[in-house]
C-alpha positions in Angstrom: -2.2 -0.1 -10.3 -1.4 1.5 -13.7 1.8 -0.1 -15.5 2.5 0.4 -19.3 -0.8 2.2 -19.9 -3.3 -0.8 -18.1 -5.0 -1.2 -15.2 -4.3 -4.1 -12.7 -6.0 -5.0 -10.1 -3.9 -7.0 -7.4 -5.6 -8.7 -4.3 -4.6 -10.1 -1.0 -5.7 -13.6 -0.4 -4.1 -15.9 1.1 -1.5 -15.0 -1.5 -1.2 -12.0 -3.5 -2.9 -12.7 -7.3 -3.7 -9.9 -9.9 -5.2 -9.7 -13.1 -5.5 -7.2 -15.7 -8.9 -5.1 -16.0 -10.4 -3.8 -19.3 -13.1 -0.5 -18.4 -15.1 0.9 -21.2 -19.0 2.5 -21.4 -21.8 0.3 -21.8 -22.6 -0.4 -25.4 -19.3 0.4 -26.9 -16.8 -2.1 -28.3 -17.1 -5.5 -29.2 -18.6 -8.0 -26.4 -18.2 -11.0 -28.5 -15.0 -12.3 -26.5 -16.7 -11.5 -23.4 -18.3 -14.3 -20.8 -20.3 -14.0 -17.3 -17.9 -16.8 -16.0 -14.4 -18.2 -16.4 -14.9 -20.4 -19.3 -11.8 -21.0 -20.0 -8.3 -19.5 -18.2 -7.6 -17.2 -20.4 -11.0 -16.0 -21.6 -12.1 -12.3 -20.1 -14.4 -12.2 -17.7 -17.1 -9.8 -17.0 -18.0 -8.3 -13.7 -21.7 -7.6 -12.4 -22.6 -4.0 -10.9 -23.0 -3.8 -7.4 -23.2 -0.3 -7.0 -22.8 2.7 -9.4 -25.6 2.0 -12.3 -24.8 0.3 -14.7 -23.3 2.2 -17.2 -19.5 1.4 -16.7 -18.9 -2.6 -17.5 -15.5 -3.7 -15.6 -13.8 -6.9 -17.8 -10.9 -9.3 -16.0 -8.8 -9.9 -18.8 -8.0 -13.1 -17.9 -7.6 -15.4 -14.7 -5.9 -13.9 -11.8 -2.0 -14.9 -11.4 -0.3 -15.2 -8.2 2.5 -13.4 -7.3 5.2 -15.7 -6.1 9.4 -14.3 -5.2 11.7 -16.3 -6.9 12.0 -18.1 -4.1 8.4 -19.5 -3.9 7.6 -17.2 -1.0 4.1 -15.6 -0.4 3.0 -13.3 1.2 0.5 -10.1 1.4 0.7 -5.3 0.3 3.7 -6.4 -2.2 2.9 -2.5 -3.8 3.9 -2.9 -7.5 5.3 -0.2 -10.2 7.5 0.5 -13.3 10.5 2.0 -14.4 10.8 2.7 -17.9 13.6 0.7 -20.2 16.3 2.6 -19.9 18.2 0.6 -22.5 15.1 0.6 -25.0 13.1 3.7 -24.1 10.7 2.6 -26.7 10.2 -1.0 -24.7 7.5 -1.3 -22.0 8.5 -0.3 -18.7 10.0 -3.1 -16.6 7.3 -4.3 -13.6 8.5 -4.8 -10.4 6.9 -5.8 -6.5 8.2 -4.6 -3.3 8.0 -7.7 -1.4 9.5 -5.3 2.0 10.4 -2.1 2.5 12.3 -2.2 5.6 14.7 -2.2 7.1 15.8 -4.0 3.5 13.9 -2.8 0.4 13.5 -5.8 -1.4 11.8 -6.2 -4.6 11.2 -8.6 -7.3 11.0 -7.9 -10.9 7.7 -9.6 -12.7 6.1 -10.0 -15.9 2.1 -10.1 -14.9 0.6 -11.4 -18.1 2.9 -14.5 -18.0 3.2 -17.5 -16.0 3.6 -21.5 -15.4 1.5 -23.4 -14.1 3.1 -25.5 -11.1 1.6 -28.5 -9.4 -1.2 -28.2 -6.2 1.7 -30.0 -4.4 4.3 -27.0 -4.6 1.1 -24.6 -3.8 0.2 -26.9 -0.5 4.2 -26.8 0.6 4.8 -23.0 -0.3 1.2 -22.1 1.8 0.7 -24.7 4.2 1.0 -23.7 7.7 2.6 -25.7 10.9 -0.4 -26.5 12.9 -3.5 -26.7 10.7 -4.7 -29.1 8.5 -3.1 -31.0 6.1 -5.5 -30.7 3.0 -6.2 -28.1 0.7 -8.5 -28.0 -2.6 -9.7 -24.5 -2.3 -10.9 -22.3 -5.8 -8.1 -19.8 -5.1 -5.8 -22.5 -5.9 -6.8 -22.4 -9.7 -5.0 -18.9 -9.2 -2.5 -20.3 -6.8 -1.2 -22.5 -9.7 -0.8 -20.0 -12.0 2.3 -18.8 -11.1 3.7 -15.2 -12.2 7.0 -15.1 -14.2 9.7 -13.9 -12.3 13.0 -12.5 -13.7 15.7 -12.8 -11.7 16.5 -12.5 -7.8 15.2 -10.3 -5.3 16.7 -7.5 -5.2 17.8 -6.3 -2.0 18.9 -2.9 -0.9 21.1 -1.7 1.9 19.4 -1.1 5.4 17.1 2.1 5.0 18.1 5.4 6.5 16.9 6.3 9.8 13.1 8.2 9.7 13.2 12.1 9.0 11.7 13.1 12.4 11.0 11.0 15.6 6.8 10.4 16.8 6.0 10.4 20.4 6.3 6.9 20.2 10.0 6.2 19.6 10.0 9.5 22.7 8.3 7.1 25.2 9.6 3.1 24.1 12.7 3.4 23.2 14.8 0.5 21.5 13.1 -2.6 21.9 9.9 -1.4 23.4 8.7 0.2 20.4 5.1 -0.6 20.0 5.4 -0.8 15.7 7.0 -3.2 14.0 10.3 -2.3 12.1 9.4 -4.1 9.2 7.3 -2.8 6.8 4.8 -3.3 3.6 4.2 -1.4 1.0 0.9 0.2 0.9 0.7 2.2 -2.8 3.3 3.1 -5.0 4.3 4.9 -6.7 4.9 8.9 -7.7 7.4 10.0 -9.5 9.5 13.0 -7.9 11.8 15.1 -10.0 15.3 17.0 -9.1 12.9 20.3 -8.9 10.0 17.9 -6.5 12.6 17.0 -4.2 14.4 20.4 -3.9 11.1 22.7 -3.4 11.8 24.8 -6.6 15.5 25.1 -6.4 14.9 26.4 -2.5 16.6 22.9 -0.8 19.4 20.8 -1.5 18.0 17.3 -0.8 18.8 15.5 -3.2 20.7 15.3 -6.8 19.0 12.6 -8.8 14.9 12.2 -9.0 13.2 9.8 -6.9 10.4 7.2 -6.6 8.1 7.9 -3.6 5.6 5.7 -1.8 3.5 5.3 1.1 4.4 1.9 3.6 2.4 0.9 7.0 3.8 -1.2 9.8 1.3 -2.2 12.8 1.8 -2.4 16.2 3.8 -5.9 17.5 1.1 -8.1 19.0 1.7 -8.4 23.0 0.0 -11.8 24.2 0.3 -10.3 27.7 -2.6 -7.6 26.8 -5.7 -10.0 27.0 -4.3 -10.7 30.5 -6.8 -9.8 33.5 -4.1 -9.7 35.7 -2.1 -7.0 33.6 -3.6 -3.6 35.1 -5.6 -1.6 32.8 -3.7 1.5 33.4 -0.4 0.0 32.0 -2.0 -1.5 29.3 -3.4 2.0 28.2 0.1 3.2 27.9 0.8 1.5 24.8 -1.0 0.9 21.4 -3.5 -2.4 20.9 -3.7 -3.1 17.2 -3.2 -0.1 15.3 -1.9 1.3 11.7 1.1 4.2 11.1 2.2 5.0 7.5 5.2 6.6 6.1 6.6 7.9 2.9 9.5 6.8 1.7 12.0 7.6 -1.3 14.3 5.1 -3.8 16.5 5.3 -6.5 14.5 4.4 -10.0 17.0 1.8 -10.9 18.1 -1.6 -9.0 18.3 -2.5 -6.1 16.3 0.6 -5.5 18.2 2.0 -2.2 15.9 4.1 0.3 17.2 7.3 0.3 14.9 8.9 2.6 11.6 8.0 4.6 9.8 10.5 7.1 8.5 9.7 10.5 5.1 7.5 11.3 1.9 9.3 10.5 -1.5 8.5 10.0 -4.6 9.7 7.8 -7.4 10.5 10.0 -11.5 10.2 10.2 -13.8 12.0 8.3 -15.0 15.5 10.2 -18.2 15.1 12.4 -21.4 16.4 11.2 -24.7 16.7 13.2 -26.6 17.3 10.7 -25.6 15.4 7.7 -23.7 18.8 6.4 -20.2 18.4 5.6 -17.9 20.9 6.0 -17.0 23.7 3.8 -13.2 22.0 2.9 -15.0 18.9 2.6 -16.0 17.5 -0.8 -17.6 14.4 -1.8 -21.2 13.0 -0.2 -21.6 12.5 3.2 -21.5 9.0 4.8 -23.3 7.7 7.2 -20.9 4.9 8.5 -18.3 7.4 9.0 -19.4 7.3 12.7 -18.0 3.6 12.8 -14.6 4.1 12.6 -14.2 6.2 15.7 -14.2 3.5 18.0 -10.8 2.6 19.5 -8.6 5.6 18.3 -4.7 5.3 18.7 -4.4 5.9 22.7 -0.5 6.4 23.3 1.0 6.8 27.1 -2.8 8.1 27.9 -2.9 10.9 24.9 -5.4 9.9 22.4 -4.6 10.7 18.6 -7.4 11.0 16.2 -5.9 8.0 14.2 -8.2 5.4 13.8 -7.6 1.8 14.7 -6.9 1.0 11.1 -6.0 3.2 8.1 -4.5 1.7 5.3 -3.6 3.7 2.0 -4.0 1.9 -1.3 -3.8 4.7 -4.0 -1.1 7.2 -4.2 -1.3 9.0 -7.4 0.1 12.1 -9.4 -2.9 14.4 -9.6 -4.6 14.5 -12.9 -3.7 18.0 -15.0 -1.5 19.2 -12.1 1.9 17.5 -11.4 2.7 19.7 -8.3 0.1 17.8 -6.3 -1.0 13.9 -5.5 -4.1 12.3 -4.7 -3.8 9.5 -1.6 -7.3 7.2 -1.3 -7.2 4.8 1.7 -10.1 2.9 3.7 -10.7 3.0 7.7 -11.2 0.2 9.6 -12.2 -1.9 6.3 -15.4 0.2 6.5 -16.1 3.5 4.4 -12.8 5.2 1.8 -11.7 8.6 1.7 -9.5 10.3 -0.9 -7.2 13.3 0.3 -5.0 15.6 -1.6 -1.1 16.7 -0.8 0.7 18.6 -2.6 4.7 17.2 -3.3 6.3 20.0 -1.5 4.9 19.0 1.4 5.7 15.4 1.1 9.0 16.6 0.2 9.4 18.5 3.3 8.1 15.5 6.0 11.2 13.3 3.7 13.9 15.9 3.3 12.7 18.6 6.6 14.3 21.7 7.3 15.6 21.9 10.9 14.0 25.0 11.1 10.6 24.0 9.6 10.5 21.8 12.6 8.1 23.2 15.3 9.0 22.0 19.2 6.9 21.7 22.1 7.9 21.5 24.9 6.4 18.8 27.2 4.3 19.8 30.0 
């Protein structure tokens, strides 16, 4: 995440911890305050090159902090941005996590370079689960310890609006069968959408007031009936195993940052086949060879298989660099290879705010 002109970089453990990165060329700058290991908490640390030569050097300003809600509760994708002062413009922007996004956004306001350090006891009761063991001196609890400054309460907003357009899902389990959770966590945020963003050029009338947008994923509700040998195969092919769905969403820039729109499920599909190690002529980038591994278990819905993977999950959404008509969304499948995709806004504007007459029906055969 970018907030106030730095680079974070914010990690799902077993709780959610970030620290601030420092990028810079090879050979430039002073390395004196620089160490190959955590020396000392607040010391920066240097990274080693995997991949990519060695020519960019990647610096963790300090040790990671973790990411606690006011109310000592943990958990995992709280998407973080910024909202600029609007009581001292010339101020940093103020930082805040979206802890959910629905069917309440809530979010919590944080300061990531600050923190207090609480005892291993408060990090044992906050993390420890019923059922497993009841010890814990693990290294992440250096981090764990560290504990983020909060300011105030979670915010939290009234229930979000219902989704812009229904999926074939919400068509065939209604209610209470619905195969995907209604709760959801953020994914990337965010992109800033002006009056003119919103409204197509003038050619809608969405919305009044600019908006924040982002990009949340829900998963399907586990079912402990589907391992069951007894349960038919055919019935169990009529829902979703373990998958992935994303959806934009829109909120006010200011607290408690009400949802004021959100479009239906969708989700970001593989990379085109190849046979011969050729990509395609809208493709850019290099081919990858792993690509094949993520087509295993694609979304198979009431016997209609999607090309959806099994997982997709988006974790950069991003205004496109010289071009603020446009964004840039990377996400991963299955945890395997990354892909980056571009959209332009109008077209996220229209899946938020669609035109009853945009919408194309088919009828069902």
């Amino acid at each position: 995440f970018v907030l106030n002109g730095e680079i974070y970089l914010h990690i799902n453990a077993d709780t959610v911890i970030m620290t601030r990165l420092i990028l810079k060329a090879k050979g430039f700058g002073n390395d004196d305050e620089m160490h190959d290991k955590f020396t000392a908490e607040d010391q920066a640390f240097k990274l080693n090159n995997l991949f990519g030569g060695d020519q960019l050097e990647v610096t963790l300003a300090h040790q990671f902090n973790t990411l606690w809600t006011d109310e000592g509760v943990h958990g995992k994708n709280f998407a973080i941005f910024s909202v600029p002062n609007t009581s001292h413009p010339d101020n940093p922007a103020s930082i805040y996590a979206e802890i959910h996004i629905t069917p309440n956004h809530q979010v919590q306001q944080i300061v990531p370079e600050r923190f207090e350090h609480i005892s291993l006891q408060r990090v044992f009761e906050r993390v420890w689960k019923k059922g497993t063991r009841k010890s814990r001196n693990l290294n992440l609890d250096i981090a764990n310890r560290r504990s983020m400054i909060t300011v105030g309460n979670v915010t939290k907003s009234d229930i979000a609006p219902l989704a812009s357009f229904s999926t074939v899902d919400e068509h065939r389990f209604p209610g209470k069968s619905a195969p995907f959770k209604e709760s959801a966590h953020g994914g990337s945020c965010c992109v800033s959408f002006s009056v003119d963003d919103i409204n197509i050029d003038g050619t809608r009338n969405n919305h009044h007031e600019s908006l924040i947008v982002g990009i949340a994923h829900t998963k399907v509700s586990w079912k402990p009936w589907y391992g069951k040998s007894h349960i038919p195969q055919k019935e169990k092919d009529l829902v979703p195993h373990t998958h992935y769905v994303s959806f934009f969403y829109a909120f006010d820039p200011q607290p408690p940052f009400q949802i004021r729109a959100r479009s239906g499920y969708f989700c970001l599909g593989h990379a085109p086949e190849t046979f011969d190690d050729t990509l395609q002529p809208e493709e850019g980038g290099v081919f990858n060879p792993h690509s094949v591994l993520t087509r295993n278990r694609p979304l198979l819905q009431y016997n209609v298989t999607f090309d959806c993977p099994q997982m997709h999950y988006i974790s950069t959404f991003i205004e496109k660099a010289g071009d603020p008509t446009s964004t840039v969304i990377g996400y991963g499948l299955n945890d395997c290879t990354p892909r980056l995709v571009e959209v332009e806004k109008e077209e996220i504007a229209r899946l938020l705010f669609p035109d009853p007459m945009d919408m194309v029906l088919e009828m069902l055969q």
